[in-house]
C-alpha positions as CSV (number, residue, x, y, z in Angstrom):
1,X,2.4,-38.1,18.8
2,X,5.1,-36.5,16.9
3,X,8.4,-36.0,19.4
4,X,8.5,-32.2,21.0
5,X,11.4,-31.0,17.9
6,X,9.0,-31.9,15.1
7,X,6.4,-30.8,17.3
8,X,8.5,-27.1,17.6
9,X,10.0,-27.4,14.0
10,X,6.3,-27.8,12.8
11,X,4.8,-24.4,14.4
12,X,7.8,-22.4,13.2
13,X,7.2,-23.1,10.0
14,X,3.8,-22.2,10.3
15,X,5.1,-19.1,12.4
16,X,7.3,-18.0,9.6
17,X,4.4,-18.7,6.9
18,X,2.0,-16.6,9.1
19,X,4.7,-13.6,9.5
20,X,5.3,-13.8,5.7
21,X,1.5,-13.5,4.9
22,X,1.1,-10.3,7.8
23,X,4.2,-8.7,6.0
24,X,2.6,-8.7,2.6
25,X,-0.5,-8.1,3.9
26,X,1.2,-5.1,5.7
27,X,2.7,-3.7,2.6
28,X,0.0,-4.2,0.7
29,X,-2.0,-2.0,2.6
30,X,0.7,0.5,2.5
31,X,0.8,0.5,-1.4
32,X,-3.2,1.2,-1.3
33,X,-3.2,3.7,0.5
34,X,-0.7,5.8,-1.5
35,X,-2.6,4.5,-4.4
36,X,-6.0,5.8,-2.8
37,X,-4.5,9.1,-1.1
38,X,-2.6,9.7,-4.6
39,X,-5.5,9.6,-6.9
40,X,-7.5,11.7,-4.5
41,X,-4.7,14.7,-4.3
42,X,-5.2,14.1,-8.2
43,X,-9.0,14.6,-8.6
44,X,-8.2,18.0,-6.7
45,X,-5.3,19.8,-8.2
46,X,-6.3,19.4,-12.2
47,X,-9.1,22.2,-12.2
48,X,-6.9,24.4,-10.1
49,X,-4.3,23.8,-12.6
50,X,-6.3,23.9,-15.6
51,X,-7.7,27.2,-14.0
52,X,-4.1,28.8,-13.9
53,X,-3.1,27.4,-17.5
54,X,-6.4,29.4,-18.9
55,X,-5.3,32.6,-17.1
56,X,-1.7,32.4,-17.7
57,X,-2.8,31.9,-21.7
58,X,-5.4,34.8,-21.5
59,X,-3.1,37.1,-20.3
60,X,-0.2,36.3,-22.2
């Protein structure tokens, strides 16, 4: 059996390498759901808009 530092030293490696993975797992998940929430305030406004450029041409 490895002695109790190697023992220690080994799970804070794997502590850090877990806390790495939850962090980019953490922003990734941030970065799709702007992404997501983005593309869906898109597929809303462009008729609206399209809808005020045909008025604003008609009556000008």
């Amino acid at each position: 059996m490895a002695p109790p530092t190697d023992k220690r030293e080994t799970e804070e490696r794997i502590q850090r390498i877990v806390n790495a993975f939850f962090f980019g797992l953490t922003i990734f998940s941030v970065a799709f759901t702007y992404f997501v929430l983005s593309a869906r305030a898109q597929d809303h406004h462009p008729p609206r808009y399209a809808q005020l450029q045909e008025l604003s041409t008609a009556s000008g």
